[in-house]
C-alpha positions in Angstrom: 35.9 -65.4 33.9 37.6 -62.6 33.0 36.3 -59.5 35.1 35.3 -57.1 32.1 33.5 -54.8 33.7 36.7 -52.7 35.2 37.3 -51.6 31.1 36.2 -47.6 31.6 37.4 -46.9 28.3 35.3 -49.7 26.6 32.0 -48.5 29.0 32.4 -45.2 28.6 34.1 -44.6 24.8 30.8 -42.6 23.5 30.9 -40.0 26.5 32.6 -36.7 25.6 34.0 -35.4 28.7 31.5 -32.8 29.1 29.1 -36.0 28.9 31.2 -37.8 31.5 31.3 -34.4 34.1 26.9 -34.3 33.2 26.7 -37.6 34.7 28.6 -37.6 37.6 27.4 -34.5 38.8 24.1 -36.2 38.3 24.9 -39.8 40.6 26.6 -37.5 42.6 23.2 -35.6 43.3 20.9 -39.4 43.2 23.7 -39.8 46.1 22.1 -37.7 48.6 18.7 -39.0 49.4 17.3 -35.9 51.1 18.3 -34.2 47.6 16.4 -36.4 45.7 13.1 -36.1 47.8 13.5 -32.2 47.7 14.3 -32.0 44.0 11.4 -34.4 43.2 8.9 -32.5 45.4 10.4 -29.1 43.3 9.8 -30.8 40.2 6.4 -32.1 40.8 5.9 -29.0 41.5 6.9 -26.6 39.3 5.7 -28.8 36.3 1.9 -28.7 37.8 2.2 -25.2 37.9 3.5 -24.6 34.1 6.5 -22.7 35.1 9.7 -22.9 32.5 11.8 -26.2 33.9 11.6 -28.0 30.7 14.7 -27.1 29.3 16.5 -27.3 32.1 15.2 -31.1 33.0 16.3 -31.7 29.2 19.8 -30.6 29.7 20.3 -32.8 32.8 18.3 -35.7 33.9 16.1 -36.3 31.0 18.6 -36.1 28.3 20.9 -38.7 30.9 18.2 -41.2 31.1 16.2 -40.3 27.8 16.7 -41.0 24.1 14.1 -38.1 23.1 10.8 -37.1 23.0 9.7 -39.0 20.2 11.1 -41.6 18.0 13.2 -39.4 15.4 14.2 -37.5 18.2 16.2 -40.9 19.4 17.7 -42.0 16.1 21.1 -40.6 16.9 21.5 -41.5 20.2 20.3 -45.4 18.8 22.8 -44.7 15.7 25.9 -44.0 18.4 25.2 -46.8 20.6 24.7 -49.4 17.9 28.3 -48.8 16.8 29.2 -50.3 19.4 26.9 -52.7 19.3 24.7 -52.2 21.7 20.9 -52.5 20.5 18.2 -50.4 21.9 14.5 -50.7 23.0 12.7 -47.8 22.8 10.3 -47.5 25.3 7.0 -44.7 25.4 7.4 -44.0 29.1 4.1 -41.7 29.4 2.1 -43.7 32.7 -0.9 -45.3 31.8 -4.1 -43.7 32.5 -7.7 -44.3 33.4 -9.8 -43.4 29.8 -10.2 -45.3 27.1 -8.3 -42.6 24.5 -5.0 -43.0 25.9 -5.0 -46.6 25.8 -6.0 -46.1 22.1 -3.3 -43.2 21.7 -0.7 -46.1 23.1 -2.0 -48.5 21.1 -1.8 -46.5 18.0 1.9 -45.4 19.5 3.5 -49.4 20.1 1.7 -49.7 15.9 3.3 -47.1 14.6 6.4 -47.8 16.5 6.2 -51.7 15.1 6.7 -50.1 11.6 9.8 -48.0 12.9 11.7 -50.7 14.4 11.0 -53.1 11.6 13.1 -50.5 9.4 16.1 -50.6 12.1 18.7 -53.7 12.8 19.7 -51.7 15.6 16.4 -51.6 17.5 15.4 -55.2 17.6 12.2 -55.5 20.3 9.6 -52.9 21.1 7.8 -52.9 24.4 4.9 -52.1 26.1 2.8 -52.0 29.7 0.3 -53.8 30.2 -1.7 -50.7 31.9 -1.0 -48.9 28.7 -3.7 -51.0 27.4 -6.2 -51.0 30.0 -7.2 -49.8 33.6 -5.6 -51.1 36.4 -8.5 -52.3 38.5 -9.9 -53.9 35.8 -6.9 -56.6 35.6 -7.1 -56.4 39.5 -10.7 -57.6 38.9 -10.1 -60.3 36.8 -6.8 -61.5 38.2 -9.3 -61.9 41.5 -11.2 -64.2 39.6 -14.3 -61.9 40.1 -17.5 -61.4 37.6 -17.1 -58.8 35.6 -20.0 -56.9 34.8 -21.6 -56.5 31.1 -19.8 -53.1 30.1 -16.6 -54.4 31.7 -16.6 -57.7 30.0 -17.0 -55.2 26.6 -13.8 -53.2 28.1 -11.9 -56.1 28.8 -12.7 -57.6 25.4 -11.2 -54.3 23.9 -7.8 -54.6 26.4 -7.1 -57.9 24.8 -7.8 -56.8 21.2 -5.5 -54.5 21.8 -3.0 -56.6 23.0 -3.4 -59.4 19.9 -3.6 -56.4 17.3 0.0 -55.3 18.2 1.1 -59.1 18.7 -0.2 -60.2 15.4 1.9 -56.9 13.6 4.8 -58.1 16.0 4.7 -61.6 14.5 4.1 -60.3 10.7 7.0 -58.3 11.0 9.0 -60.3 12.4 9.9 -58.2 15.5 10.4 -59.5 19.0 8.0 -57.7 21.7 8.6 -56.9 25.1 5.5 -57.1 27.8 6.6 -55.5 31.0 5.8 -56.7 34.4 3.8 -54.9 37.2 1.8 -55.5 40.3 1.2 -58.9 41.7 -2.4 -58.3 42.3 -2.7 -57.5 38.4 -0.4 -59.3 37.3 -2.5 -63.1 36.3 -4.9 -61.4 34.2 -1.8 -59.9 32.2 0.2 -63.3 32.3 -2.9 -65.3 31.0 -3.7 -63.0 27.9 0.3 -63.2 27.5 0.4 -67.0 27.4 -2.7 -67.2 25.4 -0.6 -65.1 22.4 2.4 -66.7 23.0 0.7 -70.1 22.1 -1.0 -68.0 18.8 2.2 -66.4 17.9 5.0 -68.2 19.2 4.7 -71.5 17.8 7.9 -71.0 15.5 10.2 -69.2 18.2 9.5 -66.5 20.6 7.9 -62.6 19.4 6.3 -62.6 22.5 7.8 -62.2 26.0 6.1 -61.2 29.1 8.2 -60.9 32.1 9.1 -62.4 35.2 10.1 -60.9 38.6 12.3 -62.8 40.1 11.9 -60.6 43.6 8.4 -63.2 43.4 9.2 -66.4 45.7 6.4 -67.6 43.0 7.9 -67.2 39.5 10.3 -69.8 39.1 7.6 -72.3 39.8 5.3 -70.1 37.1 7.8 -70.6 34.5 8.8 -74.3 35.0 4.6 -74.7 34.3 4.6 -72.4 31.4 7.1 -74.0 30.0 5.7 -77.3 30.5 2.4 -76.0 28.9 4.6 -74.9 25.5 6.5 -78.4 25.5 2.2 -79.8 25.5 0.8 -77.2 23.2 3.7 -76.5 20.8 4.8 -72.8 21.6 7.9 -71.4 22.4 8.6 -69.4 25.7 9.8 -65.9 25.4 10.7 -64.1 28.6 12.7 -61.2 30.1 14.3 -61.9 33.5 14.1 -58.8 35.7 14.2 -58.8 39.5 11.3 -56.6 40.5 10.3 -52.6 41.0 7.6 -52.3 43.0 9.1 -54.8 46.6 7.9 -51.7 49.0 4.6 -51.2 47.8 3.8 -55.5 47.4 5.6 -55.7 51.1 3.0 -52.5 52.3 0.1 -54.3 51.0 0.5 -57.7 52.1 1.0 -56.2 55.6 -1.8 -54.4 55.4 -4.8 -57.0 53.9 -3.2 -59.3 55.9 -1.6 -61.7 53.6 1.6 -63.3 52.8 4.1 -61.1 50.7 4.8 -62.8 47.4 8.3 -61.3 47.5 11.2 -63.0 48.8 12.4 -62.8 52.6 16.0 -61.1 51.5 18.0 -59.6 48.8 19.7 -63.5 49.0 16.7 -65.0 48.2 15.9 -62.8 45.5 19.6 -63.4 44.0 19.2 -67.1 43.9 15.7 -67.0 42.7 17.2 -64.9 39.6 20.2 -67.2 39.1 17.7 -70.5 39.1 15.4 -69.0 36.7 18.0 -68.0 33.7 19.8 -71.2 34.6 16.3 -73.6 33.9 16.1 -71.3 30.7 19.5 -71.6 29.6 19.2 -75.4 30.2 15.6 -75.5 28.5 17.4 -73.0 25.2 15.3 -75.0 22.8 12.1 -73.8 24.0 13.1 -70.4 25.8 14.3 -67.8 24.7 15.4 -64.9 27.5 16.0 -61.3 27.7 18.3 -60.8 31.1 17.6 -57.6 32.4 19.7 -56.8 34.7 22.4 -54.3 36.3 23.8 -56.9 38.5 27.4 -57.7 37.7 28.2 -61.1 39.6 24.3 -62.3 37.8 26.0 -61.2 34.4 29.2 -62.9 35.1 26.9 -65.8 36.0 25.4 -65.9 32.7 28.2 -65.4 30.8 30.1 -68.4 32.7 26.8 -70.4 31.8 26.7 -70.1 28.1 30.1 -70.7 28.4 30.1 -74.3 30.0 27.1 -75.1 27.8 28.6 -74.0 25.0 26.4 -71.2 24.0 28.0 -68.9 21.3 28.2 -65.1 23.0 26.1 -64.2 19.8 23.1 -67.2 20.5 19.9 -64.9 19.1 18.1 -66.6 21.9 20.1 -65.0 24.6 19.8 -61.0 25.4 21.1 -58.7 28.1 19.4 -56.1 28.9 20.1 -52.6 31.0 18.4 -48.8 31.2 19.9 -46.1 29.1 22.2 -43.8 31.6 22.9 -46.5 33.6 25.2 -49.8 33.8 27.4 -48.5 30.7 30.2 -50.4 32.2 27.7 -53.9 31.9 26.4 -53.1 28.6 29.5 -51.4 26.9 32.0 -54.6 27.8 29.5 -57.2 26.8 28.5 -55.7 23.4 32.6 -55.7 22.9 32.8 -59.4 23.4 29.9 -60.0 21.3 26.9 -60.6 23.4 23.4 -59.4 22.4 23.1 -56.0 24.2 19.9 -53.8 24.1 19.2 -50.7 26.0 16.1 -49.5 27.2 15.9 -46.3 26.0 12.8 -44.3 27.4 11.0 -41.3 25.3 8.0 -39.1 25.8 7.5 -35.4 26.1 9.3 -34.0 29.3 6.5 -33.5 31.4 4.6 -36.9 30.6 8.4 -38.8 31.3 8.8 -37.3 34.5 7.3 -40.1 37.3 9.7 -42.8 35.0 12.6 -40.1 35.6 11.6 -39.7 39.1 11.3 -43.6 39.6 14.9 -43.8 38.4 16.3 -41.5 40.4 14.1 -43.3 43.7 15.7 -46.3 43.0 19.3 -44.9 42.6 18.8 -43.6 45.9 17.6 -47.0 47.4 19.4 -49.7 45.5 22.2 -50.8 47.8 25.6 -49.6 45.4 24.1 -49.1 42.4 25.2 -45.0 42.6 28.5 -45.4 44.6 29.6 -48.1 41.7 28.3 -46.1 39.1 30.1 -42.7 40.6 33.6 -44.8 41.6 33.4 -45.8 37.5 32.8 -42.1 36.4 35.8 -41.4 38.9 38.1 -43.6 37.2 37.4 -42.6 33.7 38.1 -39.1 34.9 41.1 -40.0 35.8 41.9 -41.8 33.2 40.9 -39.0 31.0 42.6 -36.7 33.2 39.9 -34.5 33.3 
């Protein structure tokens, strides 16, 4: 397998060079972990206390890992990529909250959004939380398995009328819908009202996907079931393949209540479990469909050597990668030029109500082992290559 990821030119052609210098000053600053606690705490900070950081977080970070601040406001960065060839998924990064009007706002939001995407070949999913559309101890509570009382059997009622209302637009449109992944001790009630719309709206191939996290020893086991359930009831399985964002806070929790952690022993054991599950899919194609999201080179490689020796055409509309805007340009950039389905996630919002996603980002630059030193030795090279 050729190793396409070196190309710089290819990963990094829409950069100006003022572009290029924006982002490695950036990884160079995700580089230093006490800087990225400090500049977070500053951040937090001065937003709370209204002072004028806005533009400033536009100039750098958010416009790095951001497509806008609303949907219009992306168009051209979705227009520049998708010349390339590389798709996007535009993604309301505001954190869900704890009243019922925001989850009404999103719902209104991931609509209206349905409608905008419909009208674009270049954005072909839209995507949502789950704890967009309802509280978060309310799916702990029913993922527990425990009695809900009268007014929170009315509010759960609404959560999953919420979710069927945007998967029945999905599915009339004809657009493919992305269901992120979150907390294990949430995470059942979410899967259940996810399979229950997959089997309503997936029965000719897949609009809905929920997704697995593959840093779960549990999951592979969870889709081998779920797919035996589609094989009995007639739906397709639609699933993006992620390894996990939330391993120190699972690991925290089982140590503290006592239990076992559903996350795997090592980093190895995460890596296998990733590379089993998109294998059983790729071998299972005719009832899976799978959105790869990931910024690991040797599993792209992987997948990429697998389509090849089943003879899966680069272009199979069953077969997705998936990376974050401002990251992995190298991964998305060279695939998209050899004719795989690329998509970006491309996160919007209004500044202040992005910030804990661009925080997040910049916490897991910081943490994942090489993600910024590979990222900054590519930016070198281009520079050099550029001579700038």
């Amino acid at each position: 397998m050729d190793r396409i990821f070196e190309d710089t030119a290819t990963a990094f052609a829409l950069k100006t060079d003022s572009e290029l210098e924006r982002a490695y000053f950036l990884f160079k600053m995700i580089a230093n972990e006490p800087l990225v606690r400090i500049g977070t705490a500053m951040t937090n900070f001065a937003i709370k206390a209204n002072l004028p950081v806005e533009g400033l977080i536009r100039a750098t970070v958010f416009d790095h890992f951001c497509g806008g601040v609303n949907e219009e406001d992306c168009l051209p960065v979705v227009d520049r990529m998708f010349e390339k060839g590389v798709c996007s998924v535009l993604d309301y990064s505001v954190e869900g909250k704890n009243e019922e009007d925001p989850f009404d706002n999103a719902l209104e939001m991931i609509l209206r959004l349905l409608d905008f995407v419909k009208e674009k070949d270049s954005i072909p999913f839209a995507v949502f939380k789950p704890t967009g559309f309802g509280r978060f101890a309310l799916y702990e509570k029913v993922s527990q398995g425990k009695p809900l009382t009268e007014k929170e059997s009315k509010e759960w009622q609404r959560v999953i009328n919420r979710f069927d209302k945007v998967c029945k637009k999905a599915y009339d449109l004809d657009v493919s819908l992305l269901i992120d992944g979150e907390e294990s001790w949430m995470q059942d009630a979410a899967d259940q009202v996810v399979e229950d719309l997959m089997r309503t709206y997936n029965t000719k191939k897949a609009i809905v996907f929920n997704t697995l996290q593959m840093y779960r020893w549990d999951r592979l086991d969870y889709l081998k079931g779920l797919h035996e359930r589609g094989k009995a009831d007639g739906f397709k399985i639609g699933m993006k393949v992620v390894r996990g964002a939330y391993m120190e806070k699972e690991n925290d929790r089982a140590e503290e209540r006592g239990y076992t952690s559903p996350i795997c022993a090592s980093k190895q054991a995460t890596d296998e479990n990733f590379d089993a599950a998109i294998k059983y899919m790729l071998e299972n194609l005719e009832g899976i469909s799978l959105f790869a999201g990931t910024h690991n080179e040797e599993s792209s490689y992987q997948l990429m050597e697998l389509m090849s020796d089943l003879n899966i055409s680069n272009a199979d509309p069953r077969i997705w990668f998936g990376q974050l805007y401002g990251m992995s340009d190298h991964i998305s950039f060279n695939l998209a030029d050899k004719g795989y389905n690329v998509a970006k996630y491309l996160p919007f919002g209004p500044v202040k109500d992005v910030m804990p996603y661009l925080i997040r980002r910049a916490e897991e630059n910081t943490s994942v082992a090489g993600q910024t030193t590979r990222e900054l030795s590519l930016l070198k090279k281009e520079r050099k290559r550029r001579k700038i």
